[in-house]
C-alpha positions in Angstrom: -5.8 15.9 12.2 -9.3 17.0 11.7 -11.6 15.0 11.5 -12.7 15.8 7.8 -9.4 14.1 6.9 -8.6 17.3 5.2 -4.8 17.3 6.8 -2.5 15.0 5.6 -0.6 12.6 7.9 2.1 10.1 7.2 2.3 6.6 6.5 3.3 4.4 9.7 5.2 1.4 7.3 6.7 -1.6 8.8 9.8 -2.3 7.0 12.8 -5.3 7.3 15.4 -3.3 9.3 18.3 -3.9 6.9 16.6 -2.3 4.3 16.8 0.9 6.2 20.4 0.4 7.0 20.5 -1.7 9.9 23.3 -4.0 10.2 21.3 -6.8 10.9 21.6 -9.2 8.3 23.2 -12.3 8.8 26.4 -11.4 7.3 26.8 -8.4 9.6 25.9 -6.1 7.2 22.4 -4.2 5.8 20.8 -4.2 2.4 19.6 -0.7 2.4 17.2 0.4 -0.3 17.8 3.4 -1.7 14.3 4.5 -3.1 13.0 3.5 0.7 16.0 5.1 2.2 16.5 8.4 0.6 13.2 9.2 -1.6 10.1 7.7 0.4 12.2 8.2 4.1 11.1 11.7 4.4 7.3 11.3 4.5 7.2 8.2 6.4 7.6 7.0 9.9 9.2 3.8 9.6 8.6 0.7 12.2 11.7 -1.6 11.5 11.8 -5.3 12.4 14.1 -8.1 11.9 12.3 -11.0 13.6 15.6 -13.4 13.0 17.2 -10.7 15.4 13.9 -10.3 17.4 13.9 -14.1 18.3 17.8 -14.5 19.6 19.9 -14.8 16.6 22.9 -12.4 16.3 24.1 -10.5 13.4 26.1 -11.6 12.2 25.0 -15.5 12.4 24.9 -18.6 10.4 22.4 -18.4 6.9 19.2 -19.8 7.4 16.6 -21.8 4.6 13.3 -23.1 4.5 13.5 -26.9 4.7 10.6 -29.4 3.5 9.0 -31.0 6.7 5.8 -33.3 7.0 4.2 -30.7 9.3 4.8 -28.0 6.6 8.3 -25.5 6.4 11.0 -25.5 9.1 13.1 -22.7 9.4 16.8 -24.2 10.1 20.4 -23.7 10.6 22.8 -23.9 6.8 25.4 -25.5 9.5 24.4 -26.4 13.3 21.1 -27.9 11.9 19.2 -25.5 14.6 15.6 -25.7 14.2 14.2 -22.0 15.2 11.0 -22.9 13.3 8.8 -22.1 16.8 10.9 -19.2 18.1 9.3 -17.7 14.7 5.9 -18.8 14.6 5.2 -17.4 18.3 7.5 -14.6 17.1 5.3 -13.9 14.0 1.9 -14.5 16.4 2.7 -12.0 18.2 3.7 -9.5 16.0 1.4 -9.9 13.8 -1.6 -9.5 17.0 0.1 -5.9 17.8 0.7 -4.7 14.3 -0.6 -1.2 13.7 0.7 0.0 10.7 -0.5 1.7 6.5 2.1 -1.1 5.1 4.9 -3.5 5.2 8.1 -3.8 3.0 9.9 -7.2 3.4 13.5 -8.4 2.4 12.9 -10.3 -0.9 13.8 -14.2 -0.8 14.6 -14.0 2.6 13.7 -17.6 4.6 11.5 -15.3 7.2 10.4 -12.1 5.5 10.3 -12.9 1.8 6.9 -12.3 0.4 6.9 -14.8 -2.8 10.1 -17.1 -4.4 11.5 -18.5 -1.4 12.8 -21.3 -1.8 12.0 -24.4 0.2 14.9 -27.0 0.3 15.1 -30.8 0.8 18.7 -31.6 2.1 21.0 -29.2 -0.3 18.7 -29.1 -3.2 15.5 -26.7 -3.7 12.7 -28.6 -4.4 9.7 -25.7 -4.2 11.1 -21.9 -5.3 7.1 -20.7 -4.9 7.2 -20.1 -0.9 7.2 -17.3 1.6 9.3 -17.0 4.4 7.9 -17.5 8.1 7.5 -14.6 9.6 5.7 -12.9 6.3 3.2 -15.6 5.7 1.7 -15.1 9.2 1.6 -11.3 9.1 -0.4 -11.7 5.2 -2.3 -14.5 6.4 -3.6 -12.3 9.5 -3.7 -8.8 7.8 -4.9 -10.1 3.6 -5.9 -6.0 3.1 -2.2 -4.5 4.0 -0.6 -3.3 1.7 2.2 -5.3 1.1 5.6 -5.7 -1.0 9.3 -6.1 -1.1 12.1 -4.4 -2.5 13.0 -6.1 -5.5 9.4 -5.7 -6.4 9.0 -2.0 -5.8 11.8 -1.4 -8.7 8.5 -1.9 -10.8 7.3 1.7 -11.9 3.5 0.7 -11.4 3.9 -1.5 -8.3 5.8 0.8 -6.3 2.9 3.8 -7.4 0.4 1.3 -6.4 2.0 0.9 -3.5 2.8 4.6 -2.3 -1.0 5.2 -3.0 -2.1 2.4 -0.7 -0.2 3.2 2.5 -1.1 6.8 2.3 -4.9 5.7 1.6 -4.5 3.6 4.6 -3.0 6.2 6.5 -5.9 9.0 5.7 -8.5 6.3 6.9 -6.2 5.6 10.2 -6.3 8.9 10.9 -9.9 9.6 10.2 -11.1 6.7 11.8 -8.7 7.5 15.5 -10.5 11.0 15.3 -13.6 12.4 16.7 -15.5 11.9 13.9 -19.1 12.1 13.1 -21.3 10.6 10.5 -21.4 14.1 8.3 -17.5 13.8 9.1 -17.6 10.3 7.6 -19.6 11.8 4.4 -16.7 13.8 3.8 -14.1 11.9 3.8 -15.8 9.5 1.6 -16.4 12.0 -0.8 -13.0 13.1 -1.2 -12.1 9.3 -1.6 -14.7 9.0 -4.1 -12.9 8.9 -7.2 -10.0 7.2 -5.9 -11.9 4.3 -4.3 -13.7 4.2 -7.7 -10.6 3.9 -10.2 -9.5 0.5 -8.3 -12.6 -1.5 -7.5 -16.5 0.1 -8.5 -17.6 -2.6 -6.1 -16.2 -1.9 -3.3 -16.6 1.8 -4.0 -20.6 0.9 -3.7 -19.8 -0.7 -0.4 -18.5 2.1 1.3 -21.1 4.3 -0.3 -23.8 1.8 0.7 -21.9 2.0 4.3 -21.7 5.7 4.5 -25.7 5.6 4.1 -25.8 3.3 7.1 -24.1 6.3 8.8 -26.8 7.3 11.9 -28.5 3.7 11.6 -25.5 1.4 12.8 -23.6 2.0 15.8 -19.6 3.8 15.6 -18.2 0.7 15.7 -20.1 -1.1 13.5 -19.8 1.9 10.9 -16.5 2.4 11.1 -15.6 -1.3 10.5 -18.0 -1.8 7.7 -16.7 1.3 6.0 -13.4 0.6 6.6 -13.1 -3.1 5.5 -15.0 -1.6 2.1 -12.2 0.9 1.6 -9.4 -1.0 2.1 -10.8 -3.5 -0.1 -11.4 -1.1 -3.1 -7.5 0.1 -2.9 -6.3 -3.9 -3.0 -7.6 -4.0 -6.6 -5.3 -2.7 -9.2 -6.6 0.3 -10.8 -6.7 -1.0 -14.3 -6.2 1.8 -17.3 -10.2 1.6 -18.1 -10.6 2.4 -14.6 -8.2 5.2 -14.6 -9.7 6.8 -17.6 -13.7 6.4 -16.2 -12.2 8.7 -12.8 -11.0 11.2 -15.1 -13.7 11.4 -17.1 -16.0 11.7 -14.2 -13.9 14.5 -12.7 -14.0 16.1 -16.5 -17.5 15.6 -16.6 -18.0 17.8 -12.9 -16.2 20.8 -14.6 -16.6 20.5 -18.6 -19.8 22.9 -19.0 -17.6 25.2 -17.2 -14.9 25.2 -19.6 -14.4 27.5 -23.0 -14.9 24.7 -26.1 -11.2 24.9 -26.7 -10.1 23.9 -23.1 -12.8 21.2 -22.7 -11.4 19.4 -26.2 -8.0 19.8 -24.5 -9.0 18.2 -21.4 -10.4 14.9 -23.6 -7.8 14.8 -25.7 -5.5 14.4 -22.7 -7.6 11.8 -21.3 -8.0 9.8 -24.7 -3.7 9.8 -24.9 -3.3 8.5 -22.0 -5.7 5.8 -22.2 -3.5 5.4 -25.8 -0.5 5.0 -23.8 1.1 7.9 -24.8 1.3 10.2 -21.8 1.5 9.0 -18.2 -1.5 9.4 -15.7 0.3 12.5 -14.1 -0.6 14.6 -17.2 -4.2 14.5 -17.4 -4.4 14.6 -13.4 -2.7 17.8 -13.4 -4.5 19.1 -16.3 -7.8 18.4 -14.4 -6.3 20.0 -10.9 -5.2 23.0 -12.9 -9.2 23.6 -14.4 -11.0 22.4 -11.2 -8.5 25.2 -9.3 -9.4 27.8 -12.5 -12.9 27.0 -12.4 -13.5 27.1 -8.3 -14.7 23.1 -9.0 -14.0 22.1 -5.2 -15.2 19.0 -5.2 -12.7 17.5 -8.2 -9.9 19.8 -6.7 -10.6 18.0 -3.3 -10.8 14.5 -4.8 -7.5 12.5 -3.1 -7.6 10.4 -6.3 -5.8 13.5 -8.3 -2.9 13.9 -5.9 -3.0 10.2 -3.6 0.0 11.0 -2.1 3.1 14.4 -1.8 3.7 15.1 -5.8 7.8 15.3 -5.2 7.6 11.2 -4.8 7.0 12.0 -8.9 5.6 8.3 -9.2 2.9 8.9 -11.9 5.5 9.9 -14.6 5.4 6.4 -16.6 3.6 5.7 -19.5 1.2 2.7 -19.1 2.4 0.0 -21.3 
């Protein structure tokens, strides 16, 4: 990949190997997903783990739960009573020291990799359904900025766009950050990210632009962790509406003098349904791509925020509620 980030690369995702197909879930079986199977499969390299597999435990094996202990959840046995609680904390340590990936999708509600509802039990009963599983907690607690969800969540039209953006963010600034670059190289990039970084967090979009000033003052290293951290902060912020519609009009704003009267009230009117909720983002982001293209307007046809990730993943088609 250049390193002007012009090239696009592919997500490295971390996913719970059953929901690829694996038979590795305690029954024997898998609980493969087909959105992550079939639609996302072809533009990402996956990295599957199953850490109940990873630390001894067969497939299939007895059903595990989170159990209430004074030194905080174990993670035991339904029937032998096993305690594998340490196997998967120095399981999870470890893991989660090596990890090198854009994202992670977990197995929902499960007792090691659920991200949210797990539920922690006191002899037969649940006491506490607000918990995450082991192994999951340590790789969120050590890596807050990866982009993070589980199946049952990504069934959500927005979450699972939000998400898609994220990793392939994440894998752009990977890519970039592994190349030769240099501090006009760095300029670039940002500026293609501009708009994007801008729609979910104008903070943290001056950050990186305060950081990419920095670029020929503070060392390589220093840059590219200070301009990093400031990027991957902006994308953990939802892009709210508001923010969606002050990205598009910026990018109107770069071509409307260049545009007959009749096109330019076109564009805005486009912009003004979506933020009405009647059309989906995808129709005033094409709209804009199709004039910046007309018009020669390279720097909103370069902007990553207009096409974040391959256009046949179609996940911009729902109308904001």
């Amino acid at each position: 990949m250049p390193a002007s980030g012009t090239a696009e690369v592919r997500p490295r995702v971390a996913v719970s190997s059953c929901l690829i197909g694996e038979p590795v879930r305690f029954n024997g079986g898998h609980s493969r997903d087909r959105f992550l199977s079939r639609e996302l499969d072809a533009y990402v390299d996956w990295v599957p783990i199953c850490p109940e597999i990873a630390i001894g435990l067969g497939a299939p094996r007895e059903s595990l739960h989170l159990e209430r202990s004074p030194d905080g959840p174990h993670l035991i046995g339904r029937k032998t009573r096993a305690d594998h609680t340490a196997k998967m904390a120095a399981f999870a340590t470890e893991r989660a020291r090596d990890l090198d990936v854009d994202g992670y999708v977990f197995k929902a509600k499960s007792p090691s990799c659920g991200i949210h509802g797990v539920p922690l039990y006191a002899g037969e009963s649940a006491v506490d359904r607000r918990n995450r599983g082991l192994f999951a907690a340590r790789i969120m607690d050590d890596h807050p900025l990866l982009p993070v969800e589980d199946e049952g969540r990504l069934n959500d039209p927005l979450l699972r766009e939000t998400f898609v953006e994220r990793i392939f963010a994440h894998a752009r600034l990977r890519a970039f950050l592994d190349s030769d670059w240099t501090p006009r190289d760095l300029v670039a990039f940002h500026t293609r990210h501009k708009m994007q970084l801008l729609a979910h967090d104008p903070v943290a979009y001056g950050e990186a632009g305060r950081a990419v000033a920095m670029a020929g003052v503070l060392s390589r290293r220093e840059l590219a962790a200070r301009y990093g951290h400031a990027f991957r902060t902006a994308l953990s912020s939802k892009a709210s509406i508001g923010r969606h519609v002050n990205a598009l009009q910026h990018c109107a704003g770069m071509i409307g003098e260049s545009l007959d009267p009749v096109r330019r009230a076109d564009l805005a009117e486009t912009i003004a349904s979506y933020q009405a909720g009647l059309v989906a983002l995808s129709v005033p982001a094409a709209l804009l791509r199709h004039d910046a293209r007309g018009e020669g307007a390279d720097w909103v046809r370069e902007q990553t925020y207009l096409a974040p990730y391959p256009e046949a993943l179609r996940l911009r088609n729902h109308v904001p509620a």
